[in-house]
C-alpha positions in Angstrom: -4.7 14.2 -1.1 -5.7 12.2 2.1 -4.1 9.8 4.3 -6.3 6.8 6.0 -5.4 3.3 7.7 -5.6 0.4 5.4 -5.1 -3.1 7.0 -4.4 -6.5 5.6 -8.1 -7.2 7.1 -8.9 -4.5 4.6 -7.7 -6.3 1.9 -9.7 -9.4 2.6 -12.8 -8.1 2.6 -12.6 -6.6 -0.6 -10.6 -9.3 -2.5 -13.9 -9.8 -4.4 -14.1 -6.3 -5.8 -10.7 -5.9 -5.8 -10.2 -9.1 -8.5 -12.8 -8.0 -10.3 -11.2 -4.3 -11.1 -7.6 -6.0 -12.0 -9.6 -7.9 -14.6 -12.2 -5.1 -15.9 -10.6 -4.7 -19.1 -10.0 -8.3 -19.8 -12.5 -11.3 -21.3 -12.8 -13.1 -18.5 -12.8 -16.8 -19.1 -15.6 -19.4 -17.7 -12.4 -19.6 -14.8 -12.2 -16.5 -14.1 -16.2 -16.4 -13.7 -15.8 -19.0 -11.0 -13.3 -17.3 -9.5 -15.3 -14.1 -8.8 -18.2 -15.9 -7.6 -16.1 -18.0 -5.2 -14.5 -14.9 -3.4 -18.0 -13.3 -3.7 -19.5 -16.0 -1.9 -17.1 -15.8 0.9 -17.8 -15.6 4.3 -16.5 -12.2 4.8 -16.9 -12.6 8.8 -14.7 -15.5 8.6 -12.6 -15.4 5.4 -8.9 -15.4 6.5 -5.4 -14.6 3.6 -5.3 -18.8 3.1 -9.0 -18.1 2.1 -8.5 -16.4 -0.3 -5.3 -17.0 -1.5 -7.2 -20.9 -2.2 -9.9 -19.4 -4.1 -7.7 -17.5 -6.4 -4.3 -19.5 -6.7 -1.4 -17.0 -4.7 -1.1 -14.5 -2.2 -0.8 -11.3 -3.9 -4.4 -10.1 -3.3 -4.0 -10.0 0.2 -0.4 -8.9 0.5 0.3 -5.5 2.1 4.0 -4.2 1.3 5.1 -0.8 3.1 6.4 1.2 0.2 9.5 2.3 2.2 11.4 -0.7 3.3 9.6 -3.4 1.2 8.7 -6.0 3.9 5.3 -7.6 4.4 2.7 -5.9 7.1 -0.6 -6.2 8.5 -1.3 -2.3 8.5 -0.2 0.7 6.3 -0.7 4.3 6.7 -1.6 5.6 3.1 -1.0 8.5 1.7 -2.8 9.3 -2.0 -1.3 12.1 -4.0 -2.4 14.4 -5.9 -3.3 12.1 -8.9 -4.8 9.7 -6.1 -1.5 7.1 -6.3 -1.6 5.2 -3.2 1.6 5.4 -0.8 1.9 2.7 1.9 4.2 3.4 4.8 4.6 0.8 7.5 4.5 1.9 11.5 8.6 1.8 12.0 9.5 3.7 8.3 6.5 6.5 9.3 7.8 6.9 12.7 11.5 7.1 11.2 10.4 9.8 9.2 8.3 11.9 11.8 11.7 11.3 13.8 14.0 12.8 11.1 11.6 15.1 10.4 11.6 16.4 14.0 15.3 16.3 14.0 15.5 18.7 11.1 13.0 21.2 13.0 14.8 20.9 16.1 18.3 21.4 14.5 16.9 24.3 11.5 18.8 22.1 9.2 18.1 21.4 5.9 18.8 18.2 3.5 21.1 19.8 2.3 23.3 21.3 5.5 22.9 17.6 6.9 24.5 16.3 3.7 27.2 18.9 4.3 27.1 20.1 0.0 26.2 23.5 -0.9 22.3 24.2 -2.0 22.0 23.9 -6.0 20.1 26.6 -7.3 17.5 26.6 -10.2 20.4 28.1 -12.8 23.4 26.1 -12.3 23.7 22.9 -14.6 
């Protein structure tokens, strides 16, 4: 488990290897070939989304989604779990949930007490 920054710059300048894995398992096509070697031969220094999104036909490649409230953003703070699934959090859900978080330390409450129902247990069905 680890947490690191990834940025929409991130996703850029890996588009190349990036394609490449979503198509590993696939026989890739004299188009796809050309596709490859066109991000490849990028100029990663100056490669911007549009670039990309040119060379390969639509934005998804270089589109960062926060996981939380769905909307488009240039950064993430990732979280991988245990079986190394990626988790994308935007700057406003994260700090909504360090806020809450807080909240509940300050207050000794649980999710439960704040939903005002009684704690299931493990036995009751």
């Amino acid at each position: 488990m680890s947490f690191f920054i990834l940025t929409k710059r991130d996703f850029i300048l890996s588009a190349a290897e990036r394609w490449e894995m979503l198509h590993v398992d696939k026989q890739k096509t004299k188009r796809d070939l050309e596709t490859l070697n066109a991000l490849r031969r990028m100029n990663l220094a100056t490669a911007t989304e549009g670039d990309v999104a040119k060379v390969v036909g639509h934005w998804g490649l270089t589109c960062l989604v926060c996981d939380v409230c769905h909307e488009e953003i240039d950064a993430a703070l990732v979280y991988e779990d245990r079986n190394a699934e990626p988790h994308g959090f935007c700057q406003t859900c994260f700090v909504q949930a360090a806020q809450l978080f807080g909240k509940m330390q300050r207050e000794q409450e649980s999710f439960t007490s704040l939903q005002q129902r009684p704690k299931l247990s493990l036995v009751e069905g």
